[in-house]
C-alpha positions as a Markdown table, in Angstrom:
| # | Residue | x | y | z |
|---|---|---|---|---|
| 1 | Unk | 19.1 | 7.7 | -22.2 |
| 2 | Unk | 17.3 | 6.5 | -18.8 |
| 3 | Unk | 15.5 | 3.3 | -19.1 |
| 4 | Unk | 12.2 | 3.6 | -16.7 |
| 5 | Unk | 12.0 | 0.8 | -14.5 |
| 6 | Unk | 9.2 | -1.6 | -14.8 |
| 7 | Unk | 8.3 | -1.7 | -11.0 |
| 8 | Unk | 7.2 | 1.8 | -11.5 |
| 9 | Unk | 5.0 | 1.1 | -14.6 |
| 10 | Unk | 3.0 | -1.9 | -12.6 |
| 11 | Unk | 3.0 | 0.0 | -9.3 |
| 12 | Unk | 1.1 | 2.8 | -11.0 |
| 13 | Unk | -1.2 | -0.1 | -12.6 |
| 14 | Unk | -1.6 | -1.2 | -9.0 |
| 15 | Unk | -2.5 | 2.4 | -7.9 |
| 16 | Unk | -5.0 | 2.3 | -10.5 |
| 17 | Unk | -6.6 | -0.4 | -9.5 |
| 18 | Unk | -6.7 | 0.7 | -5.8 |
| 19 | Unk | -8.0 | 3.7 | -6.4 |
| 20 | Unk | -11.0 | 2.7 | -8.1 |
| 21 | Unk | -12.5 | 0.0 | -5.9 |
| 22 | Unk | -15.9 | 0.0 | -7.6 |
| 23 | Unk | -14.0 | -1.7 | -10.9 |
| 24 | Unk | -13.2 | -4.8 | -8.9 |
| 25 | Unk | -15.5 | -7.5 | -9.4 |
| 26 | Unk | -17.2 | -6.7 | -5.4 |
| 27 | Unk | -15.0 | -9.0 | -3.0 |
| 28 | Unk | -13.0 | -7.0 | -0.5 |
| 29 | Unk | -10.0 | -10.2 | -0.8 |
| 30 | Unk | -6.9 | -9.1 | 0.4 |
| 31 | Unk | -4.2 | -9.0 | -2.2 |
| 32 | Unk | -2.4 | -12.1 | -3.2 |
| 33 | Unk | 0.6 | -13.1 | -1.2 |
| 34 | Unk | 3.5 | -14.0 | -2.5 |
| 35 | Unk | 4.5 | -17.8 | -3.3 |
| 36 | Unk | 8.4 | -18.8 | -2.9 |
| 37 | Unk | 9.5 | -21.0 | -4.5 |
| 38 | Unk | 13.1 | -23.0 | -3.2 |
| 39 | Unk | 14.8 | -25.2 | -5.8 |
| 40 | Unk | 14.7 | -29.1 | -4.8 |
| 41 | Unk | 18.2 | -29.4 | -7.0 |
| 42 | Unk | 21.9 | -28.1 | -5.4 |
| 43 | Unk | 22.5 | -24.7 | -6.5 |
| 44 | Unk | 20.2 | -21.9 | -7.4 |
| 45 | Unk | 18.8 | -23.4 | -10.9 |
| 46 | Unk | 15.5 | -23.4 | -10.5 |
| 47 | Unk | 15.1 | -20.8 | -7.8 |
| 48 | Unk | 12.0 | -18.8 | -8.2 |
| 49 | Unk | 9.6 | -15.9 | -6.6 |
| 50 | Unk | 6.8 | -14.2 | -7.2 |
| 51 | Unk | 5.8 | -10.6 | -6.0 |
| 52 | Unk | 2.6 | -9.3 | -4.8 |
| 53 | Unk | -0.2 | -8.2 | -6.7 |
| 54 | Unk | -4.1 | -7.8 | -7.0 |
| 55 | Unk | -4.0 | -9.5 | -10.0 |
| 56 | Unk | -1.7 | -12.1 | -12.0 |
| 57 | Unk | -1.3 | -9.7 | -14.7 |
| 58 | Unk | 0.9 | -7.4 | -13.3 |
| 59 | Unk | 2.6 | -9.3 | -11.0 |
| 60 | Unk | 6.6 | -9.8 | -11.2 |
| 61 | Unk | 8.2 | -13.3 | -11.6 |
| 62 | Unk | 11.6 | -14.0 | -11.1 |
| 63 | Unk | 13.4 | -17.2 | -12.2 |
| 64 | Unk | 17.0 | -18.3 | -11.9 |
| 65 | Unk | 18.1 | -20.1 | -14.8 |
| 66 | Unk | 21.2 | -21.9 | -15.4 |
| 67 | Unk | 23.2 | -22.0 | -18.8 |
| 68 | Unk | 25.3 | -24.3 | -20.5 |
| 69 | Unk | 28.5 | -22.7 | -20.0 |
| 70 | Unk | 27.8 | -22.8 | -15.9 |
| 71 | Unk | 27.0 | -19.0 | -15.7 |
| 72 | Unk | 23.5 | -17.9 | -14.4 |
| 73 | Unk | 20.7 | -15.9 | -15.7 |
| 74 | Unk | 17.6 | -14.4 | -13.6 |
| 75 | Unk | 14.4 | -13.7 | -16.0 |
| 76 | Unk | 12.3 | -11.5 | -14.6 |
| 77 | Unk | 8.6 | -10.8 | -16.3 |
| 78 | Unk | 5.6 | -9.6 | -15.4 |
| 79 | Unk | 2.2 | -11.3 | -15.9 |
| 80 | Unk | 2.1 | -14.1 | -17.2 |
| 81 | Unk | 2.7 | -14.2 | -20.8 |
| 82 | Unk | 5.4 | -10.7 | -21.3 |
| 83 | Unk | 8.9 | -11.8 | -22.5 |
| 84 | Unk | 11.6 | -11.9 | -20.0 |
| 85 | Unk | 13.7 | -9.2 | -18.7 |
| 86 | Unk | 17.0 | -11.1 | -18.7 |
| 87 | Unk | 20.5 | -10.2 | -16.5 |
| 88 | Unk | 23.3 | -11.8 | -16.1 |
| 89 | Unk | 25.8 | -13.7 | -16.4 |
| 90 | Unk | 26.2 | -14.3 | -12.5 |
| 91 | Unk | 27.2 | -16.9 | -10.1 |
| 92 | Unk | 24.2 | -18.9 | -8.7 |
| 93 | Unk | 25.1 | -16.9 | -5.3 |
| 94 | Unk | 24.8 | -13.4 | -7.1 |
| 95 | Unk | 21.5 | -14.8 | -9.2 |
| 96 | Unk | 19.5 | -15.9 | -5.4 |
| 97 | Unk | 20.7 | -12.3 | -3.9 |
| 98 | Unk | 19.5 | -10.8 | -6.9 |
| 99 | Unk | 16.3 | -12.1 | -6.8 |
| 100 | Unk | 15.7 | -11.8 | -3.5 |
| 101 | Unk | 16.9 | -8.3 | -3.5 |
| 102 | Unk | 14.2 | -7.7 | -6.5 |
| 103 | Unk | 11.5 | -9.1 | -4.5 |
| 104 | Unk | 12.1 | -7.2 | -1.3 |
| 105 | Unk | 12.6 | -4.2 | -3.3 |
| 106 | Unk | 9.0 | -4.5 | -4.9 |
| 107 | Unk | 7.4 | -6.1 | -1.4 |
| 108 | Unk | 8.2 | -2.9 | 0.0 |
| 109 | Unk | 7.2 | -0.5 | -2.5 |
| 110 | Unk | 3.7 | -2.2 | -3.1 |
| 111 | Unk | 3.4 | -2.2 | 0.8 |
| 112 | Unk | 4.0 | 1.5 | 0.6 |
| 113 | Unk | 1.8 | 2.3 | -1.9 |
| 114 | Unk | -1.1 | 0.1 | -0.1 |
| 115 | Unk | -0.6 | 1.9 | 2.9 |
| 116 | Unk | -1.0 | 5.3 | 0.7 |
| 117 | Unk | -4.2 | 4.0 | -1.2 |
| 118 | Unk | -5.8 | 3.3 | 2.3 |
| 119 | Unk | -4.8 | 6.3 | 4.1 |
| 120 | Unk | -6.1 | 7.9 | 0.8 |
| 121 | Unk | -9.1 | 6.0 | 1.3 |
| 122 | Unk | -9.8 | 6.7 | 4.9 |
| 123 | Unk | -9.0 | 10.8 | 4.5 |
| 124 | Unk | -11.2 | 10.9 | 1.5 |
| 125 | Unk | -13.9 | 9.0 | 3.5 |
| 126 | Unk | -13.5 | 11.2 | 6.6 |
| 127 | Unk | -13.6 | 14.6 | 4.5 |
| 128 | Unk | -17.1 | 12.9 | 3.1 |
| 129 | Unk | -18.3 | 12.8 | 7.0 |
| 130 | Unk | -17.9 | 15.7 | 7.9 |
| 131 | Unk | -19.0 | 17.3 | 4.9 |
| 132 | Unk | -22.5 | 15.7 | 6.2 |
| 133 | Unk | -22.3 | 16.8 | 9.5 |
């Protein structure tokens, strides 16, 4: 059985989003960069990032976590009240490439699909033009 990955499910929330402006609330923001967070303590308890997003709903959170028994956990959710993805155990080095992998991973795809939206956004505008003309 194939488990769908959840980057696909908020990506296609995100497309949703894009591609009905007028359901925004009117402010032509850009989207909300991400915030990385670097653990103050030794190790990679603690470490932390957070993807991009239009809104805090549907935006990924990853968080390194450090059990009793030494062995590392990252918990991955999205928005800001879903229960945790969890995987693991890891070292702390695997847990920080992990995450950073994730991130990148989901950087790129949402700067992909922004890229699309727009390009969407300008041909649709374009065809409107010269449908005037």
């Amino acid at each position: 059985m194939n488990q769908s990955d959840p980057t696909d499910h908020v990506l296609a929330a995100i497309a949703s989003l894009l591609d009905h402006p007028e359901s925004r609330n009117g402010s032509e923001k850009p989207v909300v960069e991400d915030i990385a967070v670097g653990s103050e303590r030794s190790g990679a308890e603690g470490y932390c990032k957070v993807g991009p997003g239009p809104i805090a709903a549907i935006r990924f959170k990853w968080s390194v976590r450090r059990e009793n028994s030494g062995e590392y956990y990252v918990d991955e959710t999205i928005g800001e009240h879903s229960a945790p993805l969890i995987t693991g155990p890891m070292s702390g080095d695997e847990a920080v490439r992990f995450v950073d992998d994730r991130e990148s991973d989901v950087r790129r795809r949402f700067e992909m699909l922004r890229k699309e939206m727009s390009g969407g956004e300008i041909a649709q505008q374009l065809s409107n033009q010269s449908g005037e003309i």
